[in-house]
C-alpha positions in Angstrom: -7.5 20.1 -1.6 -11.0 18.7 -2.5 -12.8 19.5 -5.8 -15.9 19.5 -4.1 -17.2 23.0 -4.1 -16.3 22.8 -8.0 -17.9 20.0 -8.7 -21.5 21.5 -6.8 -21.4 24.3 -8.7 -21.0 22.5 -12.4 -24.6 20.4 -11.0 -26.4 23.2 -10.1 -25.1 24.7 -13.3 -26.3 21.7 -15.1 -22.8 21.1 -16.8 -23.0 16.8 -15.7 -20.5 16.0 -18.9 -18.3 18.6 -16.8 -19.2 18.1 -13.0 -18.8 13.8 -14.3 -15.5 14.6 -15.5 -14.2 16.6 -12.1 -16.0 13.8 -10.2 -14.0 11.1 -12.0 -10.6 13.2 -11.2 -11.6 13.4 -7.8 -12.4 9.7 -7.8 -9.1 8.7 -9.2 -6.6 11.2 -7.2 -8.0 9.5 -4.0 -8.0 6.5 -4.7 -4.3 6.5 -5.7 -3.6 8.4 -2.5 -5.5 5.6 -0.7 -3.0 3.1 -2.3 -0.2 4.8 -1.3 -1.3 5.4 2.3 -2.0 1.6 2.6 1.2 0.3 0.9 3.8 -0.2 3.9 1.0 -1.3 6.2 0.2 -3.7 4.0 4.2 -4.4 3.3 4.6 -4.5 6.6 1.9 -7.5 7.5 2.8 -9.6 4.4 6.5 -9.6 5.7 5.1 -9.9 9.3 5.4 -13.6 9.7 9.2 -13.8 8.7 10.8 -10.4 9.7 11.0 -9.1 13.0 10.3 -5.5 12.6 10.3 -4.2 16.2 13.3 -2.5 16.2 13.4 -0.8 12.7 16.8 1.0 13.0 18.9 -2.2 12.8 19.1 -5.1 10.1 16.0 -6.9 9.8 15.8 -10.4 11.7 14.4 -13.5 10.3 12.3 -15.7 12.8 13.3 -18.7 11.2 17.2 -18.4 11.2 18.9 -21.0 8.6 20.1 -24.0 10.7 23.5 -25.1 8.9 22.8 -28.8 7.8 24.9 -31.6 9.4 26.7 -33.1 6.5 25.3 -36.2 4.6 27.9 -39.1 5.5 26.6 -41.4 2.9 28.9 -43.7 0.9 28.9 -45.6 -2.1 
């Protein structure tokens, strides 16, 4: 719930040192709820490029699958 109706009545009021503070609150508890919101979106395209993510039930799927290395048949 918004503090906005508060925070008009502390202005008309005249209480800014009050009406500053509930605006800072405000401020603060959305912008931390706008983090949160944003945080597996932005999980989700940083990890993009390297994991398949279409079907999200099963184990994750790397698009570049480690190729076993042939063995190194050098002799000294």
């Amino acid at each position: 719930m918004s503090r906005v109706a508060e925070l008009i009545d502390l202005i008309a009021q005249g209480k800014n040192a009050e009406a500053s503070d509930v605006f800072n609150s405000e401020l603060l508890s959305r912008s931390y709820q706008a983090i949160a919101d944003s945080k597996p979106r932005v999980a989700a395209d940083y990890f993009a490029p390297v994991v398949d993510m279409t079907d999200s039930e099963s184990t994750p799927v790397s698009e570049y699958p480690e190729t076993e290395e042939e063995p190194n048949n050098e002799t000294d």
